[in-house]
PyMOL Python script that loads the backbone (N, CA, C, O; Angstrom):
from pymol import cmd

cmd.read_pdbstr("""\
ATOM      1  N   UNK A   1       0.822  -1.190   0.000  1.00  0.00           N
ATOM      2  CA  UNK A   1       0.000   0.000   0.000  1.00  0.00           C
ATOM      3  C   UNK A   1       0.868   1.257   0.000  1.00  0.00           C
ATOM      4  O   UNK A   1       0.591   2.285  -0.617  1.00  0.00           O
ATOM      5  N   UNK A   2       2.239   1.010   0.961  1.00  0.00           N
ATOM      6  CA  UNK A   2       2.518   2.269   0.815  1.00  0.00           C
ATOM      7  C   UNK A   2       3.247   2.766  -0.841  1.00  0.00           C
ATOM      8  O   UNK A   2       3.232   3.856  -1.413  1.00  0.00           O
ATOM      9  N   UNK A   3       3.716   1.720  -1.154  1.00  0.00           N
ATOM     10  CA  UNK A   3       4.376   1.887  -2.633  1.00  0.00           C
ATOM     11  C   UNK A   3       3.053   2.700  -3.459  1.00  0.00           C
ATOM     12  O   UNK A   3       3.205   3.720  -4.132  1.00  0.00           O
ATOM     13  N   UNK A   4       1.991   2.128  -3.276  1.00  0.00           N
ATOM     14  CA  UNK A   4       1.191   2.352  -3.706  1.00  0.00           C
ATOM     15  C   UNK A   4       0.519   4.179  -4.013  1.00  0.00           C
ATOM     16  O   UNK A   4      -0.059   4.761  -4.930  1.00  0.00           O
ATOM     17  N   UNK A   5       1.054   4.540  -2.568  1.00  0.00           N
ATOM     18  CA  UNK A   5       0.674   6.094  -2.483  1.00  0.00           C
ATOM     19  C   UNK A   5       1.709   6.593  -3.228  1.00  0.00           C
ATOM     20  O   UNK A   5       1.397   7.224  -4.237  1.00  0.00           O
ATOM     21  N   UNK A   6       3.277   6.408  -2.873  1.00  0.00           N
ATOM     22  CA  UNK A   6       4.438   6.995  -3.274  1.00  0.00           C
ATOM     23  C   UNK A   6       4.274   7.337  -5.155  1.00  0.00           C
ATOM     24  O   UNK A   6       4.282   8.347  -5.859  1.00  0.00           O
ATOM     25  N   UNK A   7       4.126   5.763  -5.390  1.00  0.00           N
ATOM     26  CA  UNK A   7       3.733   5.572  -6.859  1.00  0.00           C
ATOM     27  C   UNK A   7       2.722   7.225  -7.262  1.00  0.00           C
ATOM     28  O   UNK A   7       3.134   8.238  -7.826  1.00  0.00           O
ATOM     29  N   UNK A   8       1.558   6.972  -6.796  1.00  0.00           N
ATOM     30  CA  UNK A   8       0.526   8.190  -7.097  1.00  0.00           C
ATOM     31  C   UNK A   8       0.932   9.392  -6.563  1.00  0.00           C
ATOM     32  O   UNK A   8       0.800  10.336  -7.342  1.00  0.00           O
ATOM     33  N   UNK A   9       1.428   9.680  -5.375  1.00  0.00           N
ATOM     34  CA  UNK A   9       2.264  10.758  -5.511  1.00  0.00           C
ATOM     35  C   UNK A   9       3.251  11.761  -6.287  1.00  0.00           C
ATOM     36  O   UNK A   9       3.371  12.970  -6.487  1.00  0.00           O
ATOM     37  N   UNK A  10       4.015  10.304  -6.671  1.00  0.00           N
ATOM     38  CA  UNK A  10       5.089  10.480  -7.702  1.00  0.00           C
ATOM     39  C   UNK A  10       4.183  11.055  -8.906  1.00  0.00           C
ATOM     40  O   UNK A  10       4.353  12.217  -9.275  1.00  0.00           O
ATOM     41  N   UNK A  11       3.177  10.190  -9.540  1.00  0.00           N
ATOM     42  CA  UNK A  11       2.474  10.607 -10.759  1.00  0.00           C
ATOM     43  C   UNK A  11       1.726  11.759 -10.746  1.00  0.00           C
ATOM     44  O   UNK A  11       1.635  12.410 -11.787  1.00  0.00           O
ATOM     45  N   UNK A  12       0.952  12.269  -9.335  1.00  0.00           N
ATOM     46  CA  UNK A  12       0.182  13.611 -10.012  1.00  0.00           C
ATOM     47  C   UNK A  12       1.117  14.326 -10.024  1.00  0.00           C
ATOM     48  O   UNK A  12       0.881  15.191 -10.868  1.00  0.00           O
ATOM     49  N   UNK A  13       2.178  14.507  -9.525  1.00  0.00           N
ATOM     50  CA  UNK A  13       3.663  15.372  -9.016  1.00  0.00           C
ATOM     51  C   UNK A  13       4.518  15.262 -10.786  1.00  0.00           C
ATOM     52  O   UNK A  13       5.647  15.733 -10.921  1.00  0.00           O
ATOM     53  N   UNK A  14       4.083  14.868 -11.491  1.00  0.00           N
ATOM     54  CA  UNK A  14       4.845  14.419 -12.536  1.00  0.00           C
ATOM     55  C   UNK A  14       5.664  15.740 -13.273  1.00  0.00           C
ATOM     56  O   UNK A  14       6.770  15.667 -13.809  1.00  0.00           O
ATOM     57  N   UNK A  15       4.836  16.927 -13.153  1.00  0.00           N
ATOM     58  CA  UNK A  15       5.372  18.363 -13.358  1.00  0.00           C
ATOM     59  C   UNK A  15       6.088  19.423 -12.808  1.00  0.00           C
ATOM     60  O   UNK A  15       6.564  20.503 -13.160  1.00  0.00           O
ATOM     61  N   UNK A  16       5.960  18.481 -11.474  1.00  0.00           N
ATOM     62  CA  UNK A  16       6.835  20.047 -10.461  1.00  0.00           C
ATOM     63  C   UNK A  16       8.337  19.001  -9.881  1.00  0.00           C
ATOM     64  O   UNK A  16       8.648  17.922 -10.384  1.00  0.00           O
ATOM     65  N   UNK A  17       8.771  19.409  -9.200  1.00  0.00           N
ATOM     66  CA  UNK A  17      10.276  19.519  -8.601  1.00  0.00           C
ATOM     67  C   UNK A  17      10.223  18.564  -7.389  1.00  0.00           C
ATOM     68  O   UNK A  17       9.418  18.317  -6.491  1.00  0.00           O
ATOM     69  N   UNK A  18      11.410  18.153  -7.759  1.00  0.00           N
ATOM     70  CA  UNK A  18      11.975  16.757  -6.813  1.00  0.00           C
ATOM     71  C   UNK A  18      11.654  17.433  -5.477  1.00  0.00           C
ATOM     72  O   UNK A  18      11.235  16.611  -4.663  1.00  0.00           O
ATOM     73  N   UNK A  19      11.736  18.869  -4.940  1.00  0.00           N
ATOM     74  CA  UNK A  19      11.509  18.878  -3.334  1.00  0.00           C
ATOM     75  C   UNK A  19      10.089  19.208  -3.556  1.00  0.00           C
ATOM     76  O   UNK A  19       9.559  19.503  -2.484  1.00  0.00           O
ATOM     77  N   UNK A  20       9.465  19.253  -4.330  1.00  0.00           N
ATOM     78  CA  UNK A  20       8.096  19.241  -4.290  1.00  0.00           C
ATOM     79  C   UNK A  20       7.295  18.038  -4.160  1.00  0.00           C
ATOM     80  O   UNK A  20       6.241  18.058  -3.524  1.00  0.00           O
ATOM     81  N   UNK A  21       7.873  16.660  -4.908  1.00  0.00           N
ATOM     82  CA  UNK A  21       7.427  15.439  -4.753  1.00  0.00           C
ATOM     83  C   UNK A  21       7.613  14.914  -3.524  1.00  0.00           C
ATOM     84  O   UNK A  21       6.892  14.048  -3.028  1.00  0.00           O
ATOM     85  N   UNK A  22       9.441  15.874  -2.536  1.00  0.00           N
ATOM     86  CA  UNK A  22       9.199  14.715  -1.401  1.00  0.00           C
ATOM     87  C   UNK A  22       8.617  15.022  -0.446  1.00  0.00           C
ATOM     88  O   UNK A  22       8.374  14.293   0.515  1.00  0.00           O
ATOM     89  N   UNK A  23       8.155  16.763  -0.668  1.00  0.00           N
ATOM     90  CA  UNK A  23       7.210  16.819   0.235  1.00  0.00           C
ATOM     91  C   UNK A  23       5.797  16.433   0.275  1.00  0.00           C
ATOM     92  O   UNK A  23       5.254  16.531   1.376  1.00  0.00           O
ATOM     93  N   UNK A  24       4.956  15.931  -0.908  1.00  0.00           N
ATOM     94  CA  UNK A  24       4.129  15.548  -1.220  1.00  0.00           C
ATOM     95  C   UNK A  24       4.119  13.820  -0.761  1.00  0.00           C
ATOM     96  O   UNK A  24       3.204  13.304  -0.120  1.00  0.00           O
ATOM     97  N   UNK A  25       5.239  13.163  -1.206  1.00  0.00           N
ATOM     98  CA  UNK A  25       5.371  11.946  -0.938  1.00  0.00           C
ATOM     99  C   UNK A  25       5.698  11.539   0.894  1.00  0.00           C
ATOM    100  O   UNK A  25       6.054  10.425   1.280  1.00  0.00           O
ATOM    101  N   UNK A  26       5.492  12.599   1.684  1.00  0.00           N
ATOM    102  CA  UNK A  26       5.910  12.900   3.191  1.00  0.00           C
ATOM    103  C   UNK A  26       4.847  12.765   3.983  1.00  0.00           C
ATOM    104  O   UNK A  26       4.677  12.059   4.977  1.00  0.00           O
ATOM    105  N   UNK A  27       3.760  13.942   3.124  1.00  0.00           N
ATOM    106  CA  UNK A  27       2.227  13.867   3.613  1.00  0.00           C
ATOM    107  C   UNK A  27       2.007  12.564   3.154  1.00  0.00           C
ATOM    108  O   UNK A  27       1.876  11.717   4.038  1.00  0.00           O
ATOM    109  N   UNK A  28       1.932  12.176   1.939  1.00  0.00           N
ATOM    110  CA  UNK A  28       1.174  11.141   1.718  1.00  0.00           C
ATOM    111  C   UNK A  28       1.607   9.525   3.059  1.00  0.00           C
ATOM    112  O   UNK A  28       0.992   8.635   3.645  1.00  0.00           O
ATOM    113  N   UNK A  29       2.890   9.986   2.928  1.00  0.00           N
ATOM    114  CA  UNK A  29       3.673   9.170   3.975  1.00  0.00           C
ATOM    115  C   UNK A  29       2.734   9.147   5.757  1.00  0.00           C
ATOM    116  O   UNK A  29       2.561   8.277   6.610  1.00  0.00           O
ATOM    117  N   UNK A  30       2.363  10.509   5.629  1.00  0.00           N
ATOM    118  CA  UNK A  30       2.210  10.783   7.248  1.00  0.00           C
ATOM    119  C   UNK A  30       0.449  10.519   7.219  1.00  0.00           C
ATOM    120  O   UNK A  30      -0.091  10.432   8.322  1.00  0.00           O
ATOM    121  N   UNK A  31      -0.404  10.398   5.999  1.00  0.00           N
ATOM    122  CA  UNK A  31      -1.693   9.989   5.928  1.00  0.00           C
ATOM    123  C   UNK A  31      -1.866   8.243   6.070  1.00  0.00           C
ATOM    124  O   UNK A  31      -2.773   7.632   6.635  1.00  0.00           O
ATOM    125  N   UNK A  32      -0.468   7.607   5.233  1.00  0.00           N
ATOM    126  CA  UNK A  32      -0.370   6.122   5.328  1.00  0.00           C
ATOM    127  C   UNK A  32      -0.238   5.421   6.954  1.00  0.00           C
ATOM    128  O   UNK A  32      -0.644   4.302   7.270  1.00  0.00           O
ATOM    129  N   UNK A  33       0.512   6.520   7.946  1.00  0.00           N
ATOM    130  CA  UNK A  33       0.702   6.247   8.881  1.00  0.00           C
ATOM    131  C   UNK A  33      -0.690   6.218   9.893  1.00  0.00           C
ATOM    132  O   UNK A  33      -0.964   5.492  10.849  1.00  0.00           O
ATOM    133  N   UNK A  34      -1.452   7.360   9.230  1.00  0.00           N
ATOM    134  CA  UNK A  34      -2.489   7.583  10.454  1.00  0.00           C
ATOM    135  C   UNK A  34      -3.313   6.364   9.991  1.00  0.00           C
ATOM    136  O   UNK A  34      -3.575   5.676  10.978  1.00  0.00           O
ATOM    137  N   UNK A  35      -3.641   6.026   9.254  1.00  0.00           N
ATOM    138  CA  UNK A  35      -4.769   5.248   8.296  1.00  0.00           C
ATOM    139  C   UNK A  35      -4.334   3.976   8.814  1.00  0.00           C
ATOM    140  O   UNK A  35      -5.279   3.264   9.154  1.00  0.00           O
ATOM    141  N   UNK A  36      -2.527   3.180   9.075  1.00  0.00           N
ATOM    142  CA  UNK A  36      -2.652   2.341   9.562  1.00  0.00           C
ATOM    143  C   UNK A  36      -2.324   2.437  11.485  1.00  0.00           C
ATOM    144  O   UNK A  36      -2.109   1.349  12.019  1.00  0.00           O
ATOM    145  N   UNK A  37      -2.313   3.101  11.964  1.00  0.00           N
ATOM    146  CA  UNK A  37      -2.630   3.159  13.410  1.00  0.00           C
ATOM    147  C   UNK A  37      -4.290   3.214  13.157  1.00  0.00           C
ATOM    148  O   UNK A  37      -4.909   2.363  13.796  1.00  0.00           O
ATOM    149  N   UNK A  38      -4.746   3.720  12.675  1.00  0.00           N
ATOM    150  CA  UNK A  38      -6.500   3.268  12.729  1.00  0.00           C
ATOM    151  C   UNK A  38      -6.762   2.273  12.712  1.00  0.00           C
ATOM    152  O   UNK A  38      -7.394   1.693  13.594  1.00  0.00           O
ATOM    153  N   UNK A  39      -6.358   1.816  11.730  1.00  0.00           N
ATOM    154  CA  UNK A  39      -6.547   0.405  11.108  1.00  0.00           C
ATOM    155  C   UNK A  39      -6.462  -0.697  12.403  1.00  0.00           C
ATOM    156  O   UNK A  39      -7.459  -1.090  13.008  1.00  0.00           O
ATOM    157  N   UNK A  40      -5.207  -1.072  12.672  1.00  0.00           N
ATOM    158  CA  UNK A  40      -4.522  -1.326  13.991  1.00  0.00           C
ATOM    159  C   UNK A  40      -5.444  -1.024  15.248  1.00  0.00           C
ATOM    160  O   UNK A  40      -5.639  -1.855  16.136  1.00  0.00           O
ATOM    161  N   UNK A  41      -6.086   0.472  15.228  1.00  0.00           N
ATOM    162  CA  UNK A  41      -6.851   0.510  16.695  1.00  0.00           C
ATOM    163  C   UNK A  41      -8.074   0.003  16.495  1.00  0.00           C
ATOM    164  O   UNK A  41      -8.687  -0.365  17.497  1.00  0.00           O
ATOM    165  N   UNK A  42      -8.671  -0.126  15.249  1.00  0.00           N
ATOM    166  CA  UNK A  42     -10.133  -0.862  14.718  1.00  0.00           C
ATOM    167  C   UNK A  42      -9.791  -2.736  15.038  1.00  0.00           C
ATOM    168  O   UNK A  42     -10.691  -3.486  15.416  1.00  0.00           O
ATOM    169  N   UNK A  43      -8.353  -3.209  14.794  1.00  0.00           N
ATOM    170  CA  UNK A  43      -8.767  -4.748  15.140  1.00  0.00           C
ATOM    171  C   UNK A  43      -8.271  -4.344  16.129  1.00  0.00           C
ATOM    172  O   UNK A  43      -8.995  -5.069  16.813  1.00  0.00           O
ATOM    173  N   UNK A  44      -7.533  -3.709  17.046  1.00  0.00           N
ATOM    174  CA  UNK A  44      -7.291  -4.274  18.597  1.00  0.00           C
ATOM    175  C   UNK A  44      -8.487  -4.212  19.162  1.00  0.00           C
ATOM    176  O   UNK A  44      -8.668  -4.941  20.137  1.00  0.00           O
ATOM    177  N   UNK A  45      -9.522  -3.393  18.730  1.00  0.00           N
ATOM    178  CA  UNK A  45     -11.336  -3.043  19.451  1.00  0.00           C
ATOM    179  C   UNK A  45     -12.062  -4.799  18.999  1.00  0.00           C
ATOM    180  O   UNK A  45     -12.665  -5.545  19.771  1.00  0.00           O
ATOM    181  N   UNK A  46     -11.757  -5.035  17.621  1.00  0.00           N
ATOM    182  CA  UNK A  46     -12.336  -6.043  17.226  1.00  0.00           C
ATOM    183  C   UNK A  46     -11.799  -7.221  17.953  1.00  0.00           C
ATOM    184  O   UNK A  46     -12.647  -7.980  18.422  1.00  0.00           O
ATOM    185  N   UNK A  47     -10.425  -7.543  18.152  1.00  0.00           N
ATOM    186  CA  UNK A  47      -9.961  -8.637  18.914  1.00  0.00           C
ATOM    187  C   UNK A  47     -10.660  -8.636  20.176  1.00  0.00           C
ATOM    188  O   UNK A  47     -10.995  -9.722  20.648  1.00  0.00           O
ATOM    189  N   UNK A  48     -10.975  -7.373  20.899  1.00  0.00           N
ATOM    190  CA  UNK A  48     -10.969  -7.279  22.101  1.00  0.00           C
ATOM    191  C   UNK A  48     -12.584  -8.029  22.171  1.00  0.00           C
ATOM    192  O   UNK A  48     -12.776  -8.972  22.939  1.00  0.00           O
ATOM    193  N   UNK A  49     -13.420  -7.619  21.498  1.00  0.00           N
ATOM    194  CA  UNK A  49     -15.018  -7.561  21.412  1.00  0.00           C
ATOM    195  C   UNK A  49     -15.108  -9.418  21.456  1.00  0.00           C
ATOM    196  O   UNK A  49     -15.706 -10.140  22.253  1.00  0.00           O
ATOM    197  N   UNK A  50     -14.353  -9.734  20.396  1.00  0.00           N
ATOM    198  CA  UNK A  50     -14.708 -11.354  20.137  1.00  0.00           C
ATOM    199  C   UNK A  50     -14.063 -11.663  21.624  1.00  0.00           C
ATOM    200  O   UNK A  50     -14.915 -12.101  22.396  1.00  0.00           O
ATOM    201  N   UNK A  51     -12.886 -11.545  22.134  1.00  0.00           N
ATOM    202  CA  UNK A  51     -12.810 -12.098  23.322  1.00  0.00           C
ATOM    203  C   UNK A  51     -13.912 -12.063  24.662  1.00  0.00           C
ATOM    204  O   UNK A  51     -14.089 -12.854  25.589  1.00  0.00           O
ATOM    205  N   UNK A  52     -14.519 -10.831  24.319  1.00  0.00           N
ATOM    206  CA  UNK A  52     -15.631 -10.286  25.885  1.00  0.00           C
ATOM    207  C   UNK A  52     -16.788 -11.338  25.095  1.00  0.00           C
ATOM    208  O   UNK A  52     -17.534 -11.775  25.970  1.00  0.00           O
ATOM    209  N   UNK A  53     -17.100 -11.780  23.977  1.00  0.00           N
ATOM    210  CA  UNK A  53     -18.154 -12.461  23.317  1.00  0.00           C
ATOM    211  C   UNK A  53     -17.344 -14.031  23.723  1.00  0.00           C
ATOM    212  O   UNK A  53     -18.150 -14.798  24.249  1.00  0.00           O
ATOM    213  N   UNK A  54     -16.387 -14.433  23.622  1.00  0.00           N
ATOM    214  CA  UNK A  54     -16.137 -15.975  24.156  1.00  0.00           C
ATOM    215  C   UNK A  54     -16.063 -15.938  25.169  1.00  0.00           C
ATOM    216  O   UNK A  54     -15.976 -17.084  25.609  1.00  0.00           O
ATOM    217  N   UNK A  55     -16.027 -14.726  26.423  1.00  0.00           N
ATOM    218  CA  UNK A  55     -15.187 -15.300  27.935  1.00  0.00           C
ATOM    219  C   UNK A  55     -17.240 -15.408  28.330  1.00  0.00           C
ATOM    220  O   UNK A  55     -17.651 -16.292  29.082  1.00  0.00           O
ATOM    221  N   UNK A  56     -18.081 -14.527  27.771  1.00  0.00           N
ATOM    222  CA  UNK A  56     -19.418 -14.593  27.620  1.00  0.00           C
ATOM    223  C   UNK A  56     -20.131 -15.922  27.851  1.00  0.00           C
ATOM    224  O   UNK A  56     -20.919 -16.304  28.716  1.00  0.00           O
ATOM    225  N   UNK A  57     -19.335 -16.749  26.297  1.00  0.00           N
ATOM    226  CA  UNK A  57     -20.143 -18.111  25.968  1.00  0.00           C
ATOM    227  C   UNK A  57     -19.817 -18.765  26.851  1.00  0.00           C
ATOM    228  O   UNK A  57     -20.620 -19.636  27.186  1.00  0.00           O
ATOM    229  N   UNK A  58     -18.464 -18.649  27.656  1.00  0.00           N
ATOM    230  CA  UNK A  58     -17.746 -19.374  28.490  1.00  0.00           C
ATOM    231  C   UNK A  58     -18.543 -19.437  29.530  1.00  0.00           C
ATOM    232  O   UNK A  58     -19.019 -20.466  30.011  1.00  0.00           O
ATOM    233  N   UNK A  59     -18.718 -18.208  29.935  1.00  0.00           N
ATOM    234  CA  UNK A  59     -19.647 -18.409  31.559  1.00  0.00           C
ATOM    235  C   UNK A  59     -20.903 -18.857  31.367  1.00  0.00           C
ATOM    236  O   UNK A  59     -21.354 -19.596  32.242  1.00  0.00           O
ATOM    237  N   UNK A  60     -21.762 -18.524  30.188  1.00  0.00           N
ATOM    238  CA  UNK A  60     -22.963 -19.092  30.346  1.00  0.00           C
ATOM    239  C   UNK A  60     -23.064 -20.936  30.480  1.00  0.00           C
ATOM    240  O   UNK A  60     -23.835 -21.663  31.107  1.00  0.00           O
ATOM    241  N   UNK A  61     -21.757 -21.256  29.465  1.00  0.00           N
ATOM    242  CA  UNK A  61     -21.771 -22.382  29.244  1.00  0.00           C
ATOM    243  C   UNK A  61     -21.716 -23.056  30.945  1.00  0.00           C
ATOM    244  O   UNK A  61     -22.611 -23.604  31.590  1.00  0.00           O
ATOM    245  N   UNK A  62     -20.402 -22.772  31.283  1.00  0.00           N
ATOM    246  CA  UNK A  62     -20.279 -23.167  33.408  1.00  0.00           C
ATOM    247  C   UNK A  62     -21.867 -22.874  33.896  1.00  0.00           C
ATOM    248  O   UNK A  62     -22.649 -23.823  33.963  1.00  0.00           O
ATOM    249  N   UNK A  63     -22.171 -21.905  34.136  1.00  0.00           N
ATOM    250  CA  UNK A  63     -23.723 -21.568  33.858  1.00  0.00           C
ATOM    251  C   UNK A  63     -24.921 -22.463  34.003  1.00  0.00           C
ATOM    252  O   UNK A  63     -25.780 -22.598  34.875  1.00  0.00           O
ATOM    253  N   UNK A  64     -24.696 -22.983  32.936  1.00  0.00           N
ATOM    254  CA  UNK A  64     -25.406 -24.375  32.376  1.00  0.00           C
ATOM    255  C   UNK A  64     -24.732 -25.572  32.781  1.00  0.00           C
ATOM    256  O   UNK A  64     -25.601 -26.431  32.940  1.00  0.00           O
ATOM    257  N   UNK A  65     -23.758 -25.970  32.989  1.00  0.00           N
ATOM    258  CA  UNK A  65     -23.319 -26.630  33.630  1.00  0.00           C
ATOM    259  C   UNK A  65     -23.786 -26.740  35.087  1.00  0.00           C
ATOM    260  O   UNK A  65     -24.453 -27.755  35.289  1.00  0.00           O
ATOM    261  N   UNK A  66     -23.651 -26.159  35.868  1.00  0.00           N
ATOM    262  CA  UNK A  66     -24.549 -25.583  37.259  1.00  0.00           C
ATOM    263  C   UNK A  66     -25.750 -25.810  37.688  1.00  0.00           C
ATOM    264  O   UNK A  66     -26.222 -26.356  38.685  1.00  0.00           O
ATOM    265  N   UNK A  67     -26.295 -25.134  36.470  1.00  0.00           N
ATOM    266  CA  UNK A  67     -27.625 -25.486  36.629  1.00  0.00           C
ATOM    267  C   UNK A  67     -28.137 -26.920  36.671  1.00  0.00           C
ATOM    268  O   UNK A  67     -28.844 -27.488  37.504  1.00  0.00           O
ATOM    269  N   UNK A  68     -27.558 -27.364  35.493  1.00  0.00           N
ATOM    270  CA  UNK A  68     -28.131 -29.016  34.874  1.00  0.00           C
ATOM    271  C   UNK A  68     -27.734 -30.058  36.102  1.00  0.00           C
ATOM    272  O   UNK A  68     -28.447 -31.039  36.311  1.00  0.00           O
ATOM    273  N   UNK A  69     -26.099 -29.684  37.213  1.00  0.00           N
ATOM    274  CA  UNK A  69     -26.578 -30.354  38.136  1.00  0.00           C
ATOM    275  C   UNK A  69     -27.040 -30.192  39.415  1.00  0.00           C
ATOM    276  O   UNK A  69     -26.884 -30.856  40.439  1.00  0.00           O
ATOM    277  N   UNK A  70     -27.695 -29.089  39.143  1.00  0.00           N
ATOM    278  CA  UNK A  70     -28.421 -28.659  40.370  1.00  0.00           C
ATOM    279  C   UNK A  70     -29.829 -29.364  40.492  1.00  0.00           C
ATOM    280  O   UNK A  70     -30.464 -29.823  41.441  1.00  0.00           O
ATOM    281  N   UNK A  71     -30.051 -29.254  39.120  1.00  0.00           N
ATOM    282  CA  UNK A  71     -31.426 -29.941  38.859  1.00  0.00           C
ATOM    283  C   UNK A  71     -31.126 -31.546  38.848  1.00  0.00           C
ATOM    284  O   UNK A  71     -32.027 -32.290  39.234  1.00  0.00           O
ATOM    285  N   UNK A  72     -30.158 -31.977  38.512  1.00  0.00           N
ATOM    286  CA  UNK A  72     -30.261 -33.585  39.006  1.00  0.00           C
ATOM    287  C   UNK A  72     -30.223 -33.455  40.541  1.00  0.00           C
ATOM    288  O   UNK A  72     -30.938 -34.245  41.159  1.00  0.00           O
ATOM    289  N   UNK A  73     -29.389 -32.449  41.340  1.00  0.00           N
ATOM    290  CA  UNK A  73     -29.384 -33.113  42.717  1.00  0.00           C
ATOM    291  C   UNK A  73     -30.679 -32.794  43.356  1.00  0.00           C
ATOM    292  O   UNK A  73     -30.797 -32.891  44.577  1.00  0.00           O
ATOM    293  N   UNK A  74     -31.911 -32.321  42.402  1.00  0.00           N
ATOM    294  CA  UNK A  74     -33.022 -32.060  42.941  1.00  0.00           C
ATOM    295  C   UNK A  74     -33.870 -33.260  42.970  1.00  0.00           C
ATOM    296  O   UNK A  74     -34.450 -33.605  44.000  1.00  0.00           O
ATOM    297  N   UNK A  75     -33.951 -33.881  41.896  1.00  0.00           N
ATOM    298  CA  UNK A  75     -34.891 -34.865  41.403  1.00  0.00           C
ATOM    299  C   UNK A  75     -34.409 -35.844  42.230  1.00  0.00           C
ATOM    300  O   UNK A  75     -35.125 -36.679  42.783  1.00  0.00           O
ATOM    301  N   UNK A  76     -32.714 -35.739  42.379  1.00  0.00           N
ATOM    302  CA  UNK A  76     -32.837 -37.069  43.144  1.00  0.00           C
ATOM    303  C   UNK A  76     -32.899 -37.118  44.612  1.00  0.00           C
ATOM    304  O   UNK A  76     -32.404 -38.146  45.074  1.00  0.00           O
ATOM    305  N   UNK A  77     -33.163 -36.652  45.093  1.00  0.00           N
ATOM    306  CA  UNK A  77     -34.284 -35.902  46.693  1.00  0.00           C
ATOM    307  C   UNK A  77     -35.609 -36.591  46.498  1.00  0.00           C
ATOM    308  O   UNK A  77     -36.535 -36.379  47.280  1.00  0.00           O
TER     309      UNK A  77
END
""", "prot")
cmd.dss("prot")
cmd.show_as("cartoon", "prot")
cmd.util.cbc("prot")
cmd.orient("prot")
């Protein structure tokens, strides 16, 4: 991806001056950066979510476990 910006940088820049491209190719540099710290803070939220959703299934599951022998040690009374 980042080749990717540099590349298009480089090309609309195709008319003006080498310190004009590297400052263009700098921003584009410092937009690639924010875009992947986003990126990065969007799955650390997503990793985080699926984990609070399994430690979830987890307890209900013990849960149910609990229950099911609570109810045998009832019946058998």
């Amino acid at each position: 991806m980042f080749m990717t910006v540099l590349l298009i940088g480089c090309s609309l820049t195709n008319s003006t001056s080498i310190v004009e491209n590297a400052k263009i190719t700098r921003e584009l540099a410092e937009v690639v950066a924010e875009f992947s710290t986003a990126t990065s803070e969007c799955l650390t939220t997503i990793k985080e979510a699926f984990n609070a959703v399994g430690n979830a299934i987890i307890k209900t599951h013990n849960k149910q476990i609990l229950l099911e022998k609570r109810i045998e040690q009832l019946e058998a009374k």
